[in-house]
C-alpha positions as MATLAB code, in Angstrom:
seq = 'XXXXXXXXXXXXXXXXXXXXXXXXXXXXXXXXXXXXXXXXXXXXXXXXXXXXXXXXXXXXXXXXXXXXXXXXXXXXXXXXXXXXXXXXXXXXXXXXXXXXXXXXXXXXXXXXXXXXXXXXXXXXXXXXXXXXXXXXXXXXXXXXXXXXXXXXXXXXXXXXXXXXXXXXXXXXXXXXXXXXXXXXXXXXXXXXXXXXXXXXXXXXXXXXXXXXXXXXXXXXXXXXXXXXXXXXXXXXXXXXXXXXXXXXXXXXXXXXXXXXXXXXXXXXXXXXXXXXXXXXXXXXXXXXXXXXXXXXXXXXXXXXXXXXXXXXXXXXXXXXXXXXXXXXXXXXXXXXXXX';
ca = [
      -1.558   -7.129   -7.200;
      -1.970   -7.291   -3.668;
      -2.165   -4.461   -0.195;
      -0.655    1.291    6.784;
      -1.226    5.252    8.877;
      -4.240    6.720   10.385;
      -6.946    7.676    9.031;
      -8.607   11.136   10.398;
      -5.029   10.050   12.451;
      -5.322   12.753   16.079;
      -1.745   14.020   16.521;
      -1.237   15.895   19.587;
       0.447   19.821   19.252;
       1.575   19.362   22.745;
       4.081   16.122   21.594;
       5.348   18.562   18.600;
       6.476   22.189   20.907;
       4.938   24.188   17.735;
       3.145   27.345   18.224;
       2.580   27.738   14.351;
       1.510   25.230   11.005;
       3.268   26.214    7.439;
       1.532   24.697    4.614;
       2.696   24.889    1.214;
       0.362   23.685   -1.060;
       1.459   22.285   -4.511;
       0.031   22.084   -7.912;
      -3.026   19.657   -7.511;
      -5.143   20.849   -5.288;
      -6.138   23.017   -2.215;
      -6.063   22.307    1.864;
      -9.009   23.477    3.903;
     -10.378   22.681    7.568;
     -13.806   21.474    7.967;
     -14.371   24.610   10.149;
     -14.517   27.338    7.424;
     -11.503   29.083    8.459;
      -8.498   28.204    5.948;
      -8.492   27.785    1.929;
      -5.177   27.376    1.285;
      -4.591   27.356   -2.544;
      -2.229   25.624   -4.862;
       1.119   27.927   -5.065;
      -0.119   29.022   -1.615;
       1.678   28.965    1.664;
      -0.356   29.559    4.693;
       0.831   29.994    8.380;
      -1.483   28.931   11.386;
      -0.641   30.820   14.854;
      -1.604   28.092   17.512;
      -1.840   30.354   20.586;
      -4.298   29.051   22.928;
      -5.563   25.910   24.841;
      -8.755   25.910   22.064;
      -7.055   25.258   19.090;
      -8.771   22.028   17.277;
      -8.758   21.984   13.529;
      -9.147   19.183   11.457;
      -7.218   20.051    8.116;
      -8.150   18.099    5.050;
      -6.131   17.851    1.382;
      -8.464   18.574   -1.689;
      -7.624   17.474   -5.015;
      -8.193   19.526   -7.733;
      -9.889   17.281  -10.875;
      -6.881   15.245  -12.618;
      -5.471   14.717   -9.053;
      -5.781   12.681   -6.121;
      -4.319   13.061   -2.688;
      -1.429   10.633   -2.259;
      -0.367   11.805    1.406;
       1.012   14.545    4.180;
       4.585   14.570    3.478;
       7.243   13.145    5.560;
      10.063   15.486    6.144;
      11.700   17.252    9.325;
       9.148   18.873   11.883;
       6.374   17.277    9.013;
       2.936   17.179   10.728;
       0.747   13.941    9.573;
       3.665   12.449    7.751;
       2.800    9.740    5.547;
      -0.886    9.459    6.390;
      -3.468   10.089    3.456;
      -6.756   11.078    5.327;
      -7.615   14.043    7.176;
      -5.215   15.814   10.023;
      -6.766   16.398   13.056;
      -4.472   18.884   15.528;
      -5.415   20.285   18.637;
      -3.814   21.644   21.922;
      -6.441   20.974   24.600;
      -3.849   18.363   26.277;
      -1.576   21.154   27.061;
      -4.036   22.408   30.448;
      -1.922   22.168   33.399;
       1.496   21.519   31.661;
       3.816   24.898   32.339;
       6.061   22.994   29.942;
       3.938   22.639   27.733;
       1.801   26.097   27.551;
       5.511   27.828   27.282;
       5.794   26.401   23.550;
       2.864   28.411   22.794;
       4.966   31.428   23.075;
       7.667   30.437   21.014;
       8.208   30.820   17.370;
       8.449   27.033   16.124;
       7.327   25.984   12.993;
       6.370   22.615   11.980;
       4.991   22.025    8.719;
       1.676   20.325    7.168;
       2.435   19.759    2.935;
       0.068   17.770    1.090;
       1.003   15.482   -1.899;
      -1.028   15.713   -4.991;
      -0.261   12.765   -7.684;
      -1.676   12.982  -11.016;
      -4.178   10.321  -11.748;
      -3.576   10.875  -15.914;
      -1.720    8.460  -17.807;
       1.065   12.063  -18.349;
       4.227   10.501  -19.357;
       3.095    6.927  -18.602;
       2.316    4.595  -22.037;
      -1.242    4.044  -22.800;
      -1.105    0.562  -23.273;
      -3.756   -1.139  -21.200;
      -3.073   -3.430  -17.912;
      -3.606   -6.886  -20.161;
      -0.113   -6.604  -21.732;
       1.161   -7.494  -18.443;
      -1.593  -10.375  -17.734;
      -0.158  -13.688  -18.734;
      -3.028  -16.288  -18.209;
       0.015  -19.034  -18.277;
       0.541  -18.321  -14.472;
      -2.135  -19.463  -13.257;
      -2.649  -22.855  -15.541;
      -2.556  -26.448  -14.151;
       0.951  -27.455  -14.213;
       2.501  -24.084  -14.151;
       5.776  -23.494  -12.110;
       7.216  -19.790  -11.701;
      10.932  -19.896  -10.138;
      12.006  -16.373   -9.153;
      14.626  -14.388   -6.592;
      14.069  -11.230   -5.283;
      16.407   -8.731   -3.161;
      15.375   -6.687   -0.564;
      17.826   -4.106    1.654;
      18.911   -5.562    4.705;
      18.745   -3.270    8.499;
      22.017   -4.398    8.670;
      23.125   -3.382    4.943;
      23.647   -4.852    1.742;
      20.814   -7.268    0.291;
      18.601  -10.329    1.770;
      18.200  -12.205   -1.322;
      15.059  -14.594   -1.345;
      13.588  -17.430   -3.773;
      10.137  -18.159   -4.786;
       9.026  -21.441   -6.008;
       5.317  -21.119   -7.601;
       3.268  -24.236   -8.634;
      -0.465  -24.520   -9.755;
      -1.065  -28.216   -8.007;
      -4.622  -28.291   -7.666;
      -7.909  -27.841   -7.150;
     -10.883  -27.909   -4.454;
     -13.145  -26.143   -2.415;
     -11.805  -23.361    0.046;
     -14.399  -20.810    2.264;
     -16.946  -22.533    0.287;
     -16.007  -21.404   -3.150;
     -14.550  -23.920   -6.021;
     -10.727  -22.939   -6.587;
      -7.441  -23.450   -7.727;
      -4.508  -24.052   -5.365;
      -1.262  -22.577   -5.842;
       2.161  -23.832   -4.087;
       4.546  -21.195   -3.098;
       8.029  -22.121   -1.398;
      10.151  -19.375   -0.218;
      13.759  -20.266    0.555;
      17.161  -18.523    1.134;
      20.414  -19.972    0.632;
      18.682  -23.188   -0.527;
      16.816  -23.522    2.853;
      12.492  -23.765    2.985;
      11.324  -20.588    5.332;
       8.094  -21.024    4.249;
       4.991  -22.533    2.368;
       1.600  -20.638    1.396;
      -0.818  -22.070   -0.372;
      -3.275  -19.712   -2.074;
      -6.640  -20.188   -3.397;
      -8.316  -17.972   -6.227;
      -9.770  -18.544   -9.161;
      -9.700  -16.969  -12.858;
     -12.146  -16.057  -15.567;
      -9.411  -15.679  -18.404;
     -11.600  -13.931  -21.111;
     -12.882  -10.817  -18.109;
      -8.864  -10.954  -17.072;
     -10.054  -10.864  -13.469;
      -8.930  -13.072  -10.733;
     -10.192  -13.676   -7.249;
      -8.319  -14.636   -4.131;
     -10.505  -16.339   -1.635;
      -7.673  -16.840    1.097;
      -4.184  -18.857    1.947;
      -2.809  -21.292    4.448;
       0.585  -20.504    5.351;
       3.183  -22.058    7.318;
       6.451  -21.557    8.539;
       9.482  -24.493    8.117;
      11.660  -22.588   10.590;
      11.396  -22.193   14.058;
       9.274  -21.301   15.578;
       7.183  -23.374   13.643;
       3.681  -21.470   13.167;
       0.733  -21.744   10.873;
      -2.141  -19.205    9.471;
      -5.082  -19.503    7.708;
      -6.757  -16.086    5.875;
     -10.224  -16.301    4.774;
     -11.282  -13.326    2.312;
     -14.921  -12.916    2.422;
     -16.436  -12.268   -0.349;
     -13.001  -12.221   -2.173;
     -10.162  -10.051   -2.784;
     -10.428   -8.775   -6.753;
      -7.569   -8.293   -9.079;
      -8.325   -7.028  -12.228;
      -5.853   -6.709  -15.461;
      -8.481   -5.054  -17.790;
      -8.007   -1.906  -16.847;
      -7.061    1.583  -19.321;
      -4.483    3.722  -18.195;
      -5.400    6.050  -15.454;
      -8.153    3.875  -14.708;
      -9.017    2.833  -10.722;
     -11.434    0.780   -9.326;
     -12.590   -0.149   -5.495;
     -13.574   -2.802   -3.355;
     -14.400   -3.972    0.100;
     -13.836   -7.050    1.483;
     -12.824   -8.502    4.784;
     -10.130  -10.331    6.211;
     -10.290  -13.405    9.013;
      -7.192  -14.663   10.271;
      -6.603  -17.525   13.089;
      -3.459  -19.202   13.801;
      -2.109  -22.190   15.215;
      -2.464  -20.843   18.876;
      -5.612  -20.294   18.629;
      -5.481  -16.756   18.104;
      -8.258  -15.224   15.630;
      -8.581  -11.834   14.493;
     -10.723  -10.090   11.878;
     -10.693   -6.758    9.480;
     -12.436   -4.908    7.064;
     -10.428   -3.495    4.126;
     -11.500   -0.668    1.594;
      -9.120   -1.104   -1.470;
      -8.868    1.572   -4.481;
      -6.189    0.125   -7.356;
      -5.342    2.438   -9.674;
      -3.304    1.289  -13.155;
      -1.084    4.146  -14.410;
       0.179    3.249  -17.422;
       3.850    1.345  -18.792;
       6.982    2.704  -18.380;
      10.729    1.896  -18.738;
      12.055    0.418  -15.066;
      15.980   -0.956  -13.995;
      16.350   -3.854  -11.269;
      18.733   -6.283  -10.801;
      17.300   -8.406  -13.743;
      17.409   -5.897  -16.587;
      15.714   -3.399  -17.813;
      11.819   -3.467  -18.621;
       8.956   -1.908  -20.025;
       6.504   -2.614  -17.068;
       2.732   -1.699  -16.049;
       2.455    0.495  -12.854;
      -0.269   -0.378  -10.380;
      -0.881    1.645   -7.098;
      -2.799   -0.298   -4.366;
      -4.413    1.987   -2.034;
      -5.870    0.050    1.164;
      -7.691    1.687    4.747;
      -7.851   -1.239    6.803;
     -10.093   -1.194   10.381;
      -9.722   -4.025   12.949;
     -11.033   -4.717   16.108;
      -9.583   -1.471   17.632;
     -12.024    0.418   15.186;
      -9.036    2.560   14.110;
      -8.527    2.840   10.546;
      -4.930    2.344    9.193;
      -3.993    3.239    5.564;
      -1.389    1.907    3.498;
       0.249    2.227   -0.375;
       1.572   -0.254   -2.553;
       3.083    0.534   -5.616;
       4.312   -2.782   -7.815;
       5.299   -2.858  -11.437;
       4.926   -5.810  -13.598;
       6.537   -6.912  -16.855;
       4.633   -6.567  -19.934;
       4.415   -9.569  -21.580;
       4.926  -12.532  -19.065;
       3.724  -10.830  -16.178;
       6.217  -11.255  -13.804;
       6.014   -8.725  -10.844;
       9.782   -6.620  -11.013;
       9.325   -4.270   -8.197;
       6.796   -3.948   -4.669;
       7.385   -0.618   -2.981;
       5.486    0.697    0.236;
       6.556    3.470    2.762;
       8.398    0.648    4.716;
       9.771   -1.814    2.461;
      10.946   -2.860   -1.590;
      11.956   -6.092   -3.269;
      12.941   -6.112   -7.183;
      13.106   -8.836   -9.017;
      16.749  -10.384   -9.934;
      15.887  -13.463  -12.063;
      13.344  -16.362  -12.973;
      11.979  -19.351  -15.038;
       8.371  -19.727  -16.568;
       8.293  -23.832  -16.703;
      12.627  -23.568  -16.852;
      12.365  -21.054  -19.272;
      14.602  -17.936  -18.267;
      12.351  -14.495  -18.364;
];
């Protein structure tokens, strides 16, 4: 399991020409502002008239019990699109602008939805996140060959293999832990090595990642290290429906020199098996949603959402999506055995 949009993200009515907010609220929940002066229910839609230069509201999506706010939707004229914290709108920018103050007068609508998941197992299977934990992964000795495809910008598929050892031991950020190797290659060529430290208490089915050292075989040649302080927590004993949080941070300086630092606030939430199709095969697989609001330097907080499946019984990870970007798995080996 691993880990981006504002949060309490300022979008400015005066980049958007709307003079009014429709907000259709779905089963799930309710959206307010923090002034008092909208409730919209579920089954609700509400219309805002934005008709002056004083307009500042800060909407916020409230989940009903059995539901959590997964984001503002993304669609056409969509206000807040794919951020999951609170909307702030406001029109004070337009003083001045005759451009500007005319879209007050017009009838444009732009719209503000929420998205309310259910945080129940539902249709999900009950069985618990340990059928997808294989403790064989992370052993001495153990070598995990797999390929992945991803789309390409330019169509069709990038197709990319990992080669996974556990080579070793030793200390890293002050902390006792296993290495492991990873090779990534396409069309038999090395882009890349990482080398990843963590280690594992098998009977609590809980590792922790302390940080990697990655570096590219490609030019331009470049190298990273990431320090996780205290460490980065990934548990596999979790029930269905069941989440958990953390808060760690992240230090990252690479071979120029160049250092930066953030603090992430992580919720993973295990929903349960279900039946999933990639290139491979078809799979009964456990669904885990990674839920991260990281804040750098700049102080502004940026959310993100993971969602990756894994195959129950060996453990192999079939499928990463995020709002930008999937991979699904294709094929692989467990010590040259074919999964």
């Amino acid at each position: 399991m691993r880990r981006v949009a504002f949060s309490g993200v300022i979008v400015l009515l005066m980049a958007l020409s709307a003079c009014k907010i429709s907000i259709t609220v779905p089963e799930g929940g309710s959206v307010a502002t923090e002034s008092g002066s909208l409730n919209c229910r579920a089954g609700s839609t509400c219309v805002v008239d934005v008709v002056d230069l004083f307009f500042d509201e800060t909407f916020v999506a409230r989940p009903a019990e059995g539901y959590r706010f997964a984001q503002w939707q993304k669609q056409h004229r969509g206000l807040c699109g794919g951020n999951r914290t609170s909307c702030r709108l406001f029109t004070s920018g337009f003083a001045g602008n005759d451009a500007l103050l005319a879209f007050l007068d017009n009838n444009e609508v732009f719209f503000l939805n929420p998205v309310f998941a259910s945080t129940s197992p539902g249709s999900y299977g009950s069985e618990p996140l340990s059928a997808c934990f294989n403790p064989a992964l992370f052993r001495q000795g153990t070598r995990m060959i797999s390929e992945y495809r991803r789309p390409s910008p330019f169509g069709g598929y990038v197709v990319a293999e990992f080669d996974q050892l556990i080579d070793g031991s030793g200390l890293f950020g002050g902390n006792p832990a296993t290495r492991m190797r990873l090779e990534q290659r396409s069309d038999g060529n090395l882009l890349a090595t990482n080398l990843t430290w963590f280690s594992i208490n098998t009977g609590a089915q809980q590792l922790r990642y302390y940080g990697s050292e990655a570096e590219t075989a490609q030019p331009p040649l470049t190298s990273a290290t990431v320090v996780l302080s205290p460490f980065k927590l990934n548990r596999w004993d979790l029930a269905a429906g069941e989440s958990f949080q953390q808060t760690y941070s992240s230090a990252v300086q690479d071979s120029s020199g160049t250092s930066s630092s953030q603090t992430l606030e992580l919720t993973t939430t295990y929903l349960g098996t279900e039946v999933i199709t990639v290139p491979g095969g078809t799979y009964t697989a456990c669904r885990v949603q990674e839920e991260s609001v990281e804040t750098s330097g700049t102080g502004v907080p940026v959310s993100s959402l993971e969602t990756q499946w894994y195959a129950v019984g060996n453990g192999f990870l079939l499928k990463a999506e995020s709002d930008d970007s999937v991979q699904e798995f294709i094929r692989g080996t467990i010590d040259g055995v074919a999964q």
